[in-house]
C-alpha positions in Angstrom: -10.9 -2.8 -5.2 -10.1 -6.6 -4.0 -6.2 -5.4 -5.1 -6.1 -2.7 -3.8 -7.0 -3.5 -0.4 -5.3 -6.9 -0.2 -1.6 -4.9 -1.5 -2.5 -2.5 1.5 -3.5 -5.4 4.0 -0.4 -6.8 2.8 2.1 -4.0 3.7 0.0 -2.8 6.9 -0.9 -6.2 8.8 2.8 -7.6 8.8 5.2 -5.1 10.9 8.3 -5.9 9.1 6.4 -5.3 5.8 4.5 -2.0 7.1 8.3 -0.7 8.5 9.8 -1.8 5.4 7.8 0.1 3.4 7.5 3.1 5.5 11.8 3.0 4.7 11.4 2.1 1.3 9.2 5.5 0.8 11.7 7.7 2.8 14.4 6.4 0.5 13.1 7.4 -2.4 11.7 10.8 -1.4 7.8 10.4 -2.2 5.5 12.5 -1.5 3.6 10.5 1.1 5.5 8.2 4.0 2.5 6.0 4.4 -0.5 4.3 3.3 -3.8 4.6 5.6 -4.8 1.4 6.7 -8.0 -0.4 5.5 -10.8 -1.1 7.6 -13.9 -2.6 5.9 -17.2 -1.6 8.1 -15.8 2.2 7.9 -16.7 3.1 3.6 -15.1 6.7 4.2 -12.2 5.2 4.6 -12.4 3.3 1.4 -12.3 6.5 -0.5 -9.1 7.8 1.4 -7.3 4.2 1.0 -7.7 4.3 -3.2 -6.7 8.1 -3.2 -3.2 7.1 -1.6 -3.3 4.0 -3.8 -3.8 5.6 -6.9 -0.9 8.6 -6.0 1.3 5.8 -4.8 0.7 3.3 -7.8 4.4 3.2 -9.0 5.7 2.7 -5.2 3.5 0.3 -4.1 4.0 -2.0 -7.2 7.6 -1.6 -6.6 8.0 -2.6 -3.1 5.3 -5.9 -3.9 7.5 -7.0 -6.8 10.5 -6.5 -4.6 8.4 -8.8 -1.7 7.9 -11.4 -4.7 4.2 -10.8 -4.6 2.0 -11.4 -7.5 1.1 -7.6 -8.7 -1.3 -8.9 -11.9 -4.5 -7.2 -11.6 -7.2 -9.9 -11.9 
């Protein structure tokens, strides 16, 4: 879980990132346009962050290894 919400606090808590993304999504016509933001006190949230993980696995890892960030699941 420590992956996954550090790859989404990574896109959503930098503009650029977050609005670079967003594009990167619409360019490649997936199914989703966004990822929901992760907020740690609210554990319903959890559950709705790793479903749009999971669907947007291949994207996500994309756009990191495009940012130059480490995508090695410790």
């Amino acid at each position: 879980m420590k992956f996954v919400f550090n790859s989404v606090n990574f896109i959503r808590s930098r503009g650029l990132n977050h609005r670079q993304f967003r594009s990167f999504l619409e360019g490649i016509e997936a199914e989703y346009r966004d990822i929901p933001y992760h907020i740690d006190v609210r554990w319903l949230s959890r559950g709705k962050v790793l479903k749009r993980f999971v669907e947007l696995r291949t994207e996500i890892f994309e756009f990191l290894t495009e940012k130059g960030k480490d995508t090695a699941v410790s």
